[in-house]
C-alpha positions as CSV (number, residue, x, y, z in Angstrom):
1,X,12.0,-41.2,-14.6
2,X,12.1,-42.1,-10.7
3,X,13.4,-39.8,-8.8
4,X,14.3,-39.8,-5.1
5,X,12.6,-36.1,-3.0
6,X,14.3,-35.6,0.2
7,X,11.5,-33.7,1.2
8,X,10.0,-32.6,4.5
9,X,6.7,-30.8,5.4
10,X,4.2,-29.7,7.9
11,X,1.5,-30.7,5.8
12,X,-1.7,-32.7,7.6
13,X,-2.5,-36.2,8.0
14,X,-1.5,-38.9,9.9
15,X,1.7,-39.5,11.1
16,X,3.3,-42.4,9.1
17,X,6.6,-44.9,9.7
18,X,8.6,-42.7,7.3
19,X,6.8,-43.7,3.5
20,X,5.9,-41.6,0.9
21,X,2.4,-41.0,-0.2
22,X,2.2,-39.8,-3.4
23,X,-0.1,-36.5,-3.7
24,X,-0.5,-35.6,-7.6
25,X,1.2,-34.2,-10.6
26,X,1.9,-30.9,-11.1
27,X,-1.2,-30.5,-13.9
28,X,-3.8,-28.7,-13.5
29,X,-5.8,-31.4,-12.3
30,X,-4.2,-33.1,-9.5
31,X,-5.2,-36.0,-7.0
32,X,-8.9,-35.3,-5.6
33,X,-8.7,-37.6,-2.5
34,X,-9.7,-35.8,0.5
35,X,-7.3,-33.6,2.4
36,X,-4.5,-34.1,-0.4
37,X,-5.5,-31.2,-2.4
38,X,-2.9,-29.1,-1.7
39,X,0.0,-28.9,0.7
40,X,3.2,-27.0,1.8
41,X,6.3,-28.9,1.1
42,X,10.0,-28.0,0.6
43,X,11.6,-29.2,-2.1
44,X,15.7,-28.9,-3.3
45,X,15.5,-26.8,-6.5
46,X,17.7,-28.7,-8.8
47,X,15.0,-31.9,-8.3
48,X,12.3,-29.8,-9.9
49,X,14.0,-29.6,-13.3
50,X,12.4,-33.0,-14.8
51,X,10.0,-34.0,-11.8
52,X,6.5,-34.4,-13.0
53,X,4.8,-35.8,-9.2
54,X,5.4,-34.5,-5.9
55,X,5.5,-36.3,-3.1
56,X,4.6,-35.9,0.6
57,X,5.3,-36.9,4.0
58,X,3.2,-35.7,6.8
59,X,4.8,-34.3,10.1
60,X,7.9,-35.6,9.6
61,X,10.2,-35.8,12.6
62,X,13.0,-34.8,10.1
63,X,12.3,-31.3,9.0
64,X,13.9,-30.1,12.3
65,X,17.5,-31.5,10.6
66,X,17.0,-29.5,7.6
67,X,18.6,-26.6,6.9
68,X,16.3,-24.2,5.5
69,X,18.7,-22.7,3.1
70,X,18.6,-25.4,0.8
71,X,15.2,-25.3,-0.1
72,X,12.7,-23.3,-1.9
73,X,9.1,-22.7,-1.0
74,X,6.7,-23.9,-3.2
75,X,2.7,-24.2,-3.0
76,X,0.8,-26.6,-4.7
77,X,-3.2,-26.2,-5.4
78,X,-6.0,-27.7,-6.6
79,X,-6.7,-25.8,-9.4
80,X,-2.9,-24.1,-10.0
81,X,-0.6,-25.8,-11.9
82,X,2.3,-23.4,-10.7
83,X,4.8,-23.7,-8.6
84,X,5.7,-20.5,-6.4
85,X,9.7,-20.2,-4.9
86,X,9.5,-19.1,-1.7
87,X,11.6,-15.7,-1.6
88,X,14.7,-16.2,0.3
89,X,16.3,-13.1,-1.3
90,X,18.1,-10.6,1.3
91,X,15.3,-7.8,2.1
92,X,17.2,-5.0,0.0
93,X,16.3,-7.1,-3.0
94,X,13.7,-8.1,-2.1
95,X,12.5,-4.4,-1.7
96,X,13.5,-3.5,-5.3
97,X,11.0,-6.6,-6.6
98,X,8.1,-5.9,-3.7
99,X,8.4,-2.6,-1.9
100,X,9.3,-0.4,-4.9
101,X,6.6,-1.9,-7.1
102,X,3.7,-2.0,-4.4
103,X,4.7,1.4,-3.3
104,X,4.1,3.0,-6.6
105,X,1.1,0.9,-7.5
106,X,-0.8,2.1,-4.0
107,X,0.1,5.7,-5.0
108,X,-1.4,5.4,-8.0
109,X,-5.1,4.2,-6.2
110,X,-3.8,0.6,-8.0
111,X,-4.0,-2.0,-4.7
112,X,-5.9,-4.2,-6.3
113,X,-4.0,-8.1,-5.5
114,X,-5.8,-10.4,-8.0
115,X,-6.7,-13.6,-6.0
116,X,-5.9,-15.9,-8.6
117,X,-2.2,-15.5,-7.7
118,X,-3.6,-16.7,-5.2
119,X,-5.7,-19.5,-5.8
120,X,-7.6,-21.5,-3.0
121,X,-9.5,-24.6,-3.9
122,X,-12.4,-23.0,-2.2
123,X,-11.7,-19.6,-3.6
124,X,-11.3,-18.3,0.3
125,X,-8.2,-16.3,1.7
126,X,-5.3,-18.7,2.5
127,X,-5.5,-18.6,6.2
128,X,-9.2,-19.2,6.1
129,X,-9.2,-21.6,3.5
130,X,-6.2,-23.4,5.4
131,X,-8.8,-22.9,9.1
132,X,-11.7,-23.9,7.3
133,X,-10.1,-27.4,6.0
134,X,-8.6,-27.9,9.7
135,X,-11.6,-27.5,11.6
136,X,-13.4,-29.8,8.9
137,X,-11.0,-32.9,9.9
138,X,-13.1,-35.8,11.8
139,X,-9.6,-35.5,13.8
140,X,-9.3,-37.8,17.1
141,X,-7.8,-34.5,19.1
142,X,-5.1,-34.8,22.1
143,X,-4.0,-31.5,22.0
144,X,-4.9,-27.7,23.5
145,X,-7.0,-25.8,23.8
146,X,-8.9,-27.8,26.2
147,X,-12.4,-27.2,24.6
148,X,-11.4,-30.2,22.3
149,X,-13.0,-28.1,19.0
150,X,-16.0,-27.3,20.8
151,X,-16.6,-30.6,22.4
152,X,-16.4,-29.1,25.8
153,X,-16.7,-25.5,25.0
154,X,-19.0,-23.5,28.2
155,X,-22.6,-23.2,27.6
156,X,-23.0,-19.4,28.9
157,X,-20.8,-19.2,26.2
158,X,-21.8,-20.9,23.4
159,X,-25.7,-19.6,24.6
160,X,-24.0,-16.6,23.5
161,X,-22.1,-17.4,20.2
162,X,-22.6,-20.9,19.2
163,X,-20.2,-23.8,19.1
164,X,-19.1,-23.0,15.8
165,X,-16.2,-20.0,16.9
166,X,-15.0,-22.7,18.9
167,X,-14.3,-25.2,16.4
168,X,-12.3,-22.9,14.1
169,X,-10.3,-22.0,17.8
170,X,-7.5,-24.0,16.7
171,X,-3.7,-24.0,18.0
172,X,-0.6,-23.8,15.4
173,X,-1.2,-27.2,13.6
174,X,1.2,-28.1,11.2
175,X,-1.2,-27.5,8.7
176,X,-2.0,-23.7,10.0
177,X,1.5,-22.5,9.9
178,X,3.5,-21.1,13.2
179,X,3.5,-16.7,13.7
180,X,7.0,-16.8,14.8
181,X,8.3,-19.1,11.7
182,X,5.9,-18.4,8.8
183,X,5.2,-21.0,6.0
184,X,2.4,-21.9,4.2
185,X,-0.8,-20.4,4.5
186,X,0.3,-17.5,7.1
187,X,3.1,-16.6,5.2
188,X,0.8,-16.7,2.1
189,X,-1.3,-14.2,4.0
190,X,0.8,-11.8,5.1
191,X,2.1,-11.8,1.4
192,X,-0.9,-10.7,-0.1
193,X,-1.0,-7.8,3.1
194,X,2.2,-6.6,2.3
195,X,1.5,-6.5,-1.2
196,X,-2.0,-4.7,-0.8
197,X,-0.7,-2.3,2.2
198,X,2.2,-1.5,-0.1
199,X,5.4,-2.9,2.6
200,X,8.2,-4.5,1.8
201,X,7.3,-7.1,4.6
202,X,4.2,-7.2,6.6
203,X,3.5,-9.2,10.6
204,X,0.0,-9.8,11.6
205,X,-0.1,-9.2,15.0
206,X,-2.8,-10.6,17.6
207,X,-1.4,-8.5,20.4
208,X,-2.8,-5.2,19.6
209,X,-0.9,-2.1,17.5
210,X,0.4,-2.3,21.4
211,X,2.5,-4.9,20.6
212,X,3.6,-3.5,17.1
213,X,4.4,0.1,18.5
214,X,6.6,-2.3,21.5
215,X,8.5,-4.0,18.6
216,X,9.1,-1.4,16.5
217,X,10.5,1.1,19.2
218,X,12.3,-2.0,20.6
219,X,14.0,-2.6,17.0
220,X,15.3,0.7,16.6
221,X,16.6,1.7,20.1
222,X,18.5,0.2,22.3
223,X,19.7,1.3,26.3
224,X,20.6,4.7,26.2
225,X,19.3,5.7,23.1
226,X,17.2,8.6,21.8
227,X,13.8,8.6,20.8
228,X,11.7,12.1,19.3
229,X,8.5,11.9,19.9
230,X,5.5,14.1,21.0
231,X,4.6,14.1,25.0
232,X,0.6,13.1,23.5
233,X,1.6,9.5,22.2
234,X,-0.3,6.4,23.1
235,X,0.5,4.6,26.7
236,X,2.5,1.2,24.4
237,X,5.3,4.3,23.6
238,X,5.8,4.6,26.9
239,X,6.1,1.5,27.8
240,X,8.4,0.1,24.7
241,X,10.3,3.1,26.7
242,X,10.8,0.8,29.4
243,X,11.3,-2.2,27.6
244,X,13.6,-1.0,25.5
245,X,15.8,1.7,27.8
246,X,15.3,4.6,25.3
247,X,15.3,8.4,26.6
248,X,12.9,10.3,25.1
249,X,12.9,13.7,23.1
250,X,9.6,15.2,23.5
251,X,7.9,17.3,21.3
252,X,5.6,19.3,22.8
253,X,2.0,19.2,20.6
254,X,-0.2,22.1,19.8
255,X,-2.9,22.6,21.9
256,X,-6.2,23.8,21.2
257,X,-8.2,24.8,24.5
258,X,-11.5,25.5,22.9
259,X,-11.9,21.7,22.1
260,X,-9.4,20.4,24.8
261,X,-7.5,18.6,21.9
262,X,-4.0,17.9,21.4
263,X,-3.2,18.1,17.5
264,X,-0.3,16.3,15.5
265,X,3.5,17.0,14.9
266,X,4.9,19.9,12.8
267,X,8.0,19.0,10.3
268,X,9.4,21.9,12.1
269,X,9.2,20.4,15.8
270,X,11.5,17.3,14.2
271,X,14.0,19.2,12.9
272,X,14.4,21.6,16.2
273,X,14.7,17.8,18.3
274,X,17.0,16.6,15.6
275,X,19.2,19.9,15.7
276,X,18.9,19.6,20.0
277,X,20.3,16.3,20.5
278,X,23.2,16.8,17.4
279,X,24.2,20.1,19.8
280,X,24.7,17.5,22.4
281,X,27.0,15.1,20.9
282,X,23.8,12.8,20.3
283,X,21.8,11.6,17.2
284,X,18.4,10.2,17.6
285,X,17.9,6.6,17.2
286,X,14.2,6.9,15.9
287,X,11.3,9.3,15.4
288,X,8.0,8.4,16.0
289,X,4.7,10.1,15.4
290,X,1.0,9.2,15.8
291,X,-0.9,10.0,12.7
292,X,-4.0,10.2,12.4
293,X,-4.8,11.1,16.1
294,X,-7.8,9.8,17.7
295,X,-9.9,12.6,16.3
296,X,-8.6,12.0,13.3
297,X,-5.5,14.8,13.1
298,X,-3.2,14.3,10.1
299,X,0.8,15.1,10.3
300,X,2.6,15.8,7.2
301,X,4.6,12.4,7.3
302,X,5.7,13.1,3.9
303,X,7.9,16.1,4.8
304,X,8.9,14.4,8.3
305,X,10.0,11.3,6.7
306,X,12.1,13.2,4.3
307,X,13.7,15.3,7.2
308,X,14.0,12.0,9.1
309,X,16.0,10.2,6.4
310,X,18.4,13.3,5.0
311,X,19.5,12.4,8.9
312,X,19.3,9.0,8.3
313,X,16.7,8.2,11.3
314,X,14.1,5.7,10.9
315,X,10.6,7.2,11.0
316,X,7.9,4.6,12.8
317,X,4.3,5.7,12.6
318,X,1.6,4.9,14.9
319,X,-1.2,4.8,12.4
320,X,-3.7,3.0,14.7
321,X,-6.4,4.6,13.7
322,X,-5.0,4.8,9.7
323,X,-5.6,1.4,8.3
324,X,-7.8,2.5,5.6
325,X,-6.0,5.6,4.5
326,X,-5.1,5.2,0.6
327,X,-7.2,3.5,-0.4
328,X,-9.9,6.1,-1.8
329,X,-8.8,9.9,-3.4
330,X,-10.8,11.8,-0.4
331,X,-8.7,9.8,2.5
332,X,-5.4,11.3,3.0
333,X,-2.0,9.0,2.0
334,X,-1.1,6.3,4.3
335,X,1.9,6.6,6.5
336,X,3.8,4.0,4.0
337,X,2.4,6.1,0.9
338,X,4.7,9.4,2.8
339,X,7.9,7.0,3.5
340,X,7.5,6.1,6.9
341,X,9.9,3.0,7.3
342,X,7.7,0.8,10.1
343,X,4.0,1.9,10.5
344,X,1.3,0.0,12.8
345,X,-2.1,-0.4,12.1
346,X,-4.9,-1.4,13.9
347,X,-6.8,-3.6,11.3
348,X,-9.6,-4.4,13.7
349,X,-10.6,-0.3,13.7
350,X,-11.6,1.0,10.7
351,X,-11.3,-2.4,8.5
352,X,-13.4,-5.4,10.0
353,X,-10.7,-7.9,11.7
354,X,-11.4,-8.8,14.9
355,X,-10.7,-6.5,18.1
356,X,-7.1,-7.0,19.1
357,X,-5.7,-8.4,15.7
358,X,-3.0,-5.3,13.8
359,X,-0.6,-5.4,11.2
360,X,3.1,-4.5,11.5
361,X,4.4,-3.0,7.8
362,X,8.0,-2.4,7.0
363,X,9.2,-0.2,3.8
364,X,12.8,0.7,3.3
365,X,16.0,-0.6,4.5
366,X,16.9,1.7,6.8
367,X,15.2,-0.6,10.2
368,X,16.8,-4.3,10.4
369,X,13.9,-6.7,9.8
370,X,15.3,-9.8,11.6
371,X,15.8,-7.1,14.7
372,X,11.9,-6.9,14.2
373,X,10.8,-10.6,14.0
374,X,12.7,-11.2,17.8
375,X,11.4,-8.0,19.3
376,X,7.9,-9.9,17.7
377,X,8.6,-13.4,19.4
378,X,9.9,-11.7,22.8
379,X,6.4,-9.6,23.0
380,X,4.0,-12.4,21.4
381,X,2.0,-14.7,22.6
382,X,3.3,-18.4,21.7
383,X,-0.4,-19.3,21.7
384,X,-1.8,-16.8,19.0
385,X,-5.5,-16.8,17.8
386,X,-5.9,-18.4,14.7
387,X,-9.0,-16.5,14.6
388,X,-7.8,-13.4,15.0
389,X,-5.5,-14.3,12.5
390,X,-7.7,-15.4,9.9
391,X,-9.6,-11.9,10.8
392,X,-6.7,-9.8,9.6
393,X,-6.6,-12.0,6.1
394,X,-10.2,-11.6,5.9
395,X,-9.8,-8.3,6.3
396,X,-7.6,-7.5,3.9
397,X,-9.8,-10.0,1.5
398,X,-12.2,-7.8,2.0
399,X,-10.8,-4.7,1.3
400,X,-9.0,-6.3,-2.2
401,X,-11.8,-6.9,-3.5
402,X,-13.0,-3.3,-4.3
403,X,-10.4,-1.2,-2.6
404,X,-11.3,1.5,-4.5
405,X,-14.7,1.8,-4.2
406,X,-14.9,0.1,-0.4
407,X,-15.3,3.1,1.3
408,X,-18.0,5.0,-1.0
409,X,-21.1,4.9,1.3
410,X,-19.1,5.1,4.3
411,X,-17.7,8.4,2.8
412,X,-21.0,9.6,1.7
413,X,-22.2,8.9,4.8
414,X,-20.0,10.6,6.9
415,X,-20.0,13.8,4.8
416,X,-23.9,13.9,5.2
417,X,-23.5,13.3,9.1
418,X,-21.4,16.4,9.0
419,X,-23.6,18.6,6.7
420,X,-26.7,18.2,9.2
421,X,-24.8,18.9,12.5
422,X,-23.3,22.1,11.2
423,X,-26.7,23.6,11.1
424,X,-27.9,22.5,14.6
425,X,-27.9,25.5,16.8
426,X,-25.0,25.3,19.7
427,X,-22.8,22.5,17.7
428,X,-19.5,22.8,17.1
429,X,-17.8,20.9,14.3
430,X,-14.0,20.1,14.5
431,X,-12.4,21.0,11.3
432,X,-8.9,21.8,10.0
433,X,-9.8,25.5,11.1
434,X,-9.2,24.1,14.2
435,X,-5.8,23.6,13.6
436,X,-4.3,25.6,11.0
437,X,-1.1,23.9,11.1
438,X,-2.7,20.7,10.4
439,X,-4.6,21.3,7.5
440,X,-5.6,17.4,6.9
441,X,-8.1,15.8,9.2
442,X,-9.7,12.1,8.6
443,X,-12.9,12.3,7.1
444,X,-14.6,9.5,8.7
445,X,-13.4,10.3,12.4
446,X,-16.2,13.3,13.1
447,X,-16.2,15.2,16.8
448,X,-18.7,17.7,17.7
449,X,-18.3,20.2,20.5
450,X,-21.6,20.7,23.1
451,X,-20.0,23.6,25.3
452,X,-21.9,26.3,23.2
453,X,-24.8,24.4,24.6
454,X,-23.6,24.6,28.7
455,X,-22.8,20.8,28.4
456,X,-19.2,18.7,28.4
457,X,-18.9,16.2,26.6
458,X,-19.7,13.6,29.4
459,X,-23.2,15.1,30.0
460,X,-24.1,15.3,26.4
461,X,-23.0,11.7,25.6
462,X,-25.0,10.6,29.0
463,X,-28.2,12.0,27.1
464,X,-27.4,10.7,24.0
465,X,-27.0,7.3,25.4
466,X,-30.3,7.2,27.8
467,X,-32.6,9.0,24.7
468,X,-31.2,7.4,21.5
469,X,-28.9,4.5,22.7
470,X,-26.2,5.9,21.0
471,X,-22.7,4.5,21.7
472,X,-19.9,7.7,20.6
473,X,-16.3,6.1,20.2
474,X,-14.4,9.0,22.6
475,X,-15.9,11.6,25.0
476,X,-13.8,14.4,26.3
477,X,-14.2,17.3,28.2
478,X,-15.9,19.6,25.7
479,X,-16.9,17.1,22.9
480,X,-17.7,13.8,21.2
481,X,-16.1,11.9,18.5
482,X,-17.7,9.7,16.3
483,X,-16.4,6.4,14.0
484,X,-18.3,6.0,10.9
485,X,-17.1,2.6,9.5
486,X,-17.8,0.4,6.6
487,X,-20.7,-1.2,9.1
488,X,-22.4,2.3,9.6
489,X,-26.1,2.3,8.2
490,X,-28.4,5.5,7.4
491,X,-30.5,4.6,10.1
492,X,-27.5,5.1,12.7
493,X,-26.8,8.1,11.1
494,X,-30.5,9.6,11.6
495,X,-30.6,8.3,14.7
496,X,-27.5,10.5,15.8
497,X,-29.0,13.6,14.0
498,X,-31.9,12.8,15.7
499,X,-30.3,12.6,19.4
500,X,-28.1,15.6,19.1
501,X,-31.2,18.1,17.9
502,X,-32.7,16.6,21.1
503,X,-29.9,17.4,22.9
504,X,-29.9,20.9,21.1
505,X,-33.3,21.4,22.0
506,X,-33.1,20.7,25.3
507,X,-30.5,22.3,26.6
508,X,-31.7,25.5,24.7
509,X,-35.1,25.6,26.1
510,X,-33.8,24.9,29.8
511,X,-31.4,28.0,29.0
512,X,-28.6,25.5,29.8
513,X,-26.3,28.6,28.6
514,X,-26.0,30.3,31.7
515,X,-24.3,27.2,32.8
516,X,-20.4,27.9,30.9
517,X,-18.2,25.0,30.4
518,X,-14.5,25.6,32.0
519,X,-12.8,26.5,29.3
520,X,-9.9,24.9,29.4
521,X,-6.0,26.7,30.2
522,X,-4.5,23.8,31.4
523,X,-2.7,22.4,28.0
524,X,-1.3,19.0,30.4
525,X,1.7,18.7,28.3
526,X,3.6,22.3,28.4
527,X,5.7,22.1,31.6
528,X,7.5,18.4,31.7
529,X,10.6,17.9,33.7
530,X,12.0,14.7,33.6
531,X,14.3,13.2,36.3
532,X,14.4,9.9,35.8
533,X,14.0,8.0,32.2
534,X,10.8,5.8,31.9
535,X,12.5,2.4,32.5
536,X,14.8,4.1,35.7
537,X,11.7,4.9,37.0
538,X,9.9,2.0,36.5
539,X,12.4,-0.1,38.1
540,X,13.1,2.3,41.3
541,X,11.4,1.8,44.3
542,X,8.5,3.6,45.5
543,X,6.1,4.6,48.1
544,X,2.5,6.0,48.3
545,X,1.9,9.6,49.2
546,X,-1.7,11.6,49.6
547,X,-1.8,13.7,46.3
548,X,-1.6,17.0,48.2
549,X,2.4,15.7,49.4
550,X,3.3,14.6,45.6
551,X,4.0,18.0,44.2
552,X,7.4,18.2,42.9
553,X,7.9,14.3,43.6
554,X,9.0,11.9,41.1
555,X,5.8,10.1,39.4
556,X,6.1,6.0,40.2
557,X,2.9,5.2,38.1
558,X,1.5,5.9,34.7
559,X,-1.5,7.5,34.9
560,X,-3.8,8.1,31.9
561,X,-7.4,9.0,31.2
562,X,-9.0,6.0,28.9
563,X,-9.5,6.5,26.3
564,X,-7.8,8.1,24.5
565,X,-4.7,6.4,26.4
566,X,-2.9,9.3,26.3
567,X,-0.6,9.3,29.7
568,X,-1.2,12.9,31.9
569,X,1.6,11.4,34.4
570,X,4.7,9.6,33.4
571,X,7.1,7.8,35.8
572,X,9.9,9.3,35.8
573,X,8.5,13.0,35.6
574,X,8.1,15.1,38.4
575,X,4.3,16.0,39.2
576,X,3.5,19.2,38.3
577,X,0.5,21.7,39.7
578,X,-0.6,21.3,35.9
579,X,-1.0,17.9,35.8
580,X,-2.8,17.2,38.7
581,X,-5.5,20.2,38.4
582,X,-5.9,18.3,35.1
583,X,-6.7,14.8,36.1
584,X,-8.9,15.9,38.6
585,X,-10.7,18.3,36.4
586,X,-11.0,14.7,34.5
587,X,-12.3,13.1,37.0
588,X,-14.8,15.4,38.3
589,X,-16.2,16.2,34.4
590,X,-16.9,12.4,34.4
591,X,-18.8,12.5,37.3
592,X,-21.1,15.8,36.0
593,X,-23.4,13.7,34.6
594,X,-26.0,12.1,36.1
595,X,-25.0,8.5,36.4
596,X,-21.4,8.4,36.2
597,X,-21.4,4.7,35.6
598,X,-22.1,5.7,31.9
599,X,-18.8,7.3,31.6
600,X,-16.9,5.9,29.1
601,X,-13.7,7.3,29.9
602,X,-11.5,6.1,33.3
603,X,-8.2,6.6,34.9
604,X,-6.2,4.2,33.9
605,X,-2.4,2.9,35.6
606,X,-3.1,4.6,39.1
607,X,-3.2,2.5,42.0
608,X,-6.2,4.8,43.5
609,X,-8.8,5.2,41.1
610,X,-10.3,8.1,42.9
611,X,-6.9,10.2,43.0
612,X,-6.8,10.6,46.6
613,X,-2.9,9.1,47.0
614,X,-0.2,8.8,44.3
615,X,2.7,6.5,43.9
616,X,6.0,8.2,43.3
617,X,9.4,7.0,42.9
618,X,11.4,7.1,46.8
619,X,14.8,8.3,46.1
């Protein structure tokens, strides 16, 4: 039976004058001519019913005319004799088929995405498989970037790394797939994310959980609106604040002064802000909350999210640091797992993408996803890595394979790391008697306090660096906090036991005690007064004063101690005696230490590093 395919793709090749080339029959075993072994087309439903070949044109000029609505995704592989519809149900439905399913099956410690659903020829993940056969093309290339695959790639570079990063560096070929308009192998992999992570819909993002925090804020408020959230969130709150024209709610966090740590959110805290704005004739537009912290501080999203949609408010959860949480029975429930609607992860942390690539997950149908995907293309890049985006579906390979079991050692490891430092003289260990109300803290995120020993946490890390070239994740005032990853070894671990009974030792037998560590009265987040909302401020003129004349002036800058990029100042806020006895209190702690150029924590967003002058808003 001959059958005419109006079919257009963004398969490889060559371009042709318009011909088909035939590429196999859906059998198992289908055409084994190089670089026809699978492919992306779109193809009218009804023409599937009695076709027994597929055919293929490569880059046709066409598919631009087509209106995507008529068609239905289908993937064709090697080995796979299927043919999978691409989904082009509305997302409620969608959610009853995906979201519902996954969300139970992660609750119940079942992630496990069997790759044969899957299938590559080569048994990879689709984006790598899809990068792989790219890179593998004897291609004649006339397009960015302009190291031509390597060709022309810089020698202190490749000295470094190799030519072989560079010939995987690879624009959005037709092949690849484009971020903004996923098909093929990209939407394959953020499929098999969404599936894993338990979302209804999953983004990869290669602009940080910066960029994902920016999007999700900018998808639930617009200009004017109200947005609950505590006064401790990261710096890309503040300024999807600015993009976006919300007002924010702040909830002031519990403060613990011994360790000079802010903690998480209390269910209560919500409900108060809720109850607030409602007095006023307002509703909130979202609630957002960080959880885990940066060391590793667990809210009870469960009861928030519950709170949050009995008042029909999204909830969007900064889980950063959180991208492994399921996924064993001693990590606490992911932000998803507790009914957050839109939660950002920072796959490159915990799990083993590389630095700067995140995931964006979305779960219910309270938040409008199409909202999402142009707050996404207004804050992307239009050039995005395909390696970093082959990282994030590596990383999630990874972790499918054995998500159950992935994070044994690491476990094992950190629990043993913990064990030994309790019984080193002068340690403290941060633990949920810390913070009563927060009775959940993340196993693998460990911090030890040094003021028992006369040190801050600057001095002791300056010692554990010179003696033991030990590299801590955070340093603070009073304490240290350490990662423990799927990449941690014994060795490292006995190497840090090692360096901290030196420091121990040391300090005890230099009676290092009479020297006492300020403790610490200035909780920086207790007095805020805002006169002007982030993006009124951040459009308003300004001027530079000495920091002695900015008392009771309007902030013009952002000022924030990184890491943990947690923002002291805010514009918009006026400049309290508080906040400026605690950035310099900052400052000078990072400069107890011998050589300050170890510090691994600066001021970030001022215009004078050394906190001499201050830019405030002139009014």
């Amino acid at each position: 039976m001959a059958v005419t395919l109006p079919i257009a793709s963004t398969g490889t090749g060559i371009p042709s004058s318009g011909e088909f080339q035939r590429l196999g029959r859906l059998e198992p075993k289908l055409s084994h001519k190089p670089r026809k072994h699978f492919g992306w087309p779109f193809i009218n439903d009804r023409h599937l019913l009695n076709c027994k070949c597929v055919w293929h044109i490569y880059r046709s000029r066409n598919l631009k005319k087509l209106k995507p609505r008529h068609f239905s995704y289908c993937k064709i592989a090697a080995e796979d004799s299927s043919l999978s519809e691409r989904n082009n149900m509305e997302p409620e439905n969608r959610q009853d088929r995906i979201g519902i399913e996954t969300f139970k099956s992660v609750t119940k410690n079942k992630n496990f995405v069997p790759d044969s659903q899957f299938a590559q020829p080569d048994g990879l993940p689709p984006l790598v498989s899809a990068l792989k056969a790219s890179a593998k093309q004897n291609a004649a290339s006339f397009h960015f970037p302009g190291h031509n695959r390597g060709r022309a790639a810089p020698s202190s570079l490749t000295q470094l790394i190799g030519l072989r990063p560079f010939t995987y560096d690879l624009p959005e070929l037709p092949e690849l797939g484009n971020l903004y308009s996923p098909e093929g192998p990209i939407l394959e992999a953020q499929k098999q994310a969404a599936k894993l992570f338990g979302a209804l819909e999953t983004w990869f993002l290669v602009g940080g959980t910066t960029c994902g925090i920016q999007a999700a804020i900018m998808a639930t408020c617009s200009p004017g609106d109200y947005l609950i959230l505590p006064r401790n969130s990261h710096i890309s709150a503040i300024s999807a604040m600015v993009l976006s024209g919300a007002i924010p709610k702040y909830i002031i966090p519990e403060y613990n002064c011994d360790w000079d740590i802010a903690g998480g959110v209390i269910p209560s805290q919500v409900e108060k802000a809720i109850n607030e704005l409602e007095k006023d004739g307002r509703k909130a537009a979202a609630v957002f909350v960080t959880s885990p912290t940066y060391h590793g501080i667990c809210s009870n999203l469960s009861e928030i999210s519950n709170l949050c949609h009995y008042h029909e408010i999204p909830l969007i959860v900064d889980e950063a640091h959180g991208a492994h949480l399921g996924f064993h029975p001693q990590l606490p429930f992911s932000a998803l797992q507790q009914g957050a609607d839109l939660a950002v992860q920072s796959t490159h942390k915990v799990l083993c993408s590389l630095t700067q690539s995140s995931m964006l997950h979305l779960s219910g149908n309270i938040v409008d996803r199409e909202r999402i995907c142009r707050c996404l293309q207004t804050l992307q890049s239009t050039s995005p890595s395909n390696l970093l985006l082959a990282s994030l579906d590596a990383a999630r390979a990874q972790l499918n394979e054995n998500p159950e079991a992935i994070f044994n050692e690491a476990l094992d490891l950190a629990t043993e790391l913990k064990n030994l430092i309790k019984s080193i003289p002068g340690i403290s260990v941060l633990d949920s008697s810390s913070f009563p109300n927060f009775p959940v803290i993340e196993p693998l995120r460990l911090t030890f306090g040094f003021w028992q020993l006369g040190l801050s946490g600057y001095e002791a890390d300056e010692m554990l660096y010179r003696e033991q070239m030990i590299i801590c994740e955070l340093v603070g005032i009073r304490s240290i906090t350490f990662a423990v990853n799927l990449g941690t070894c014994r060795e490292h671990i006995q190497r840090l036991v090692s360096g901290i009974k030196h420091v121990s030792s040391t300090s005890l037998s230099v009676g290092n005690l009479v020297k006492r560590v300020e403790h610490s009265a200035l909780v920086p987040f207790t007095d805020i007064n805002i006169s002007l909302n982030p993006r009124e401020a951040f459009f308003s003129g300004k001027r530079k004063v000495g920091i002695s004349e900015s008392l009771g002036k309007i902030c013009g800058e952002l000022i924030c101690p990184y890491p943990p990029g947690i923002p002291v100042m805010i514009p918009g806020e006026i400049i309290t005696e508080r906040a400026l006895d605690y950035l310099l209190r900052i400052r000078s702690s990072s400069r107890e230490a011998t050589d300050p150029s170890l510090s691994s924590t600066v001021i970030v967003g001022a215009s004078d590093p050394l906190l001499s002058s201050i830019i405030i808003c002139d009014l």
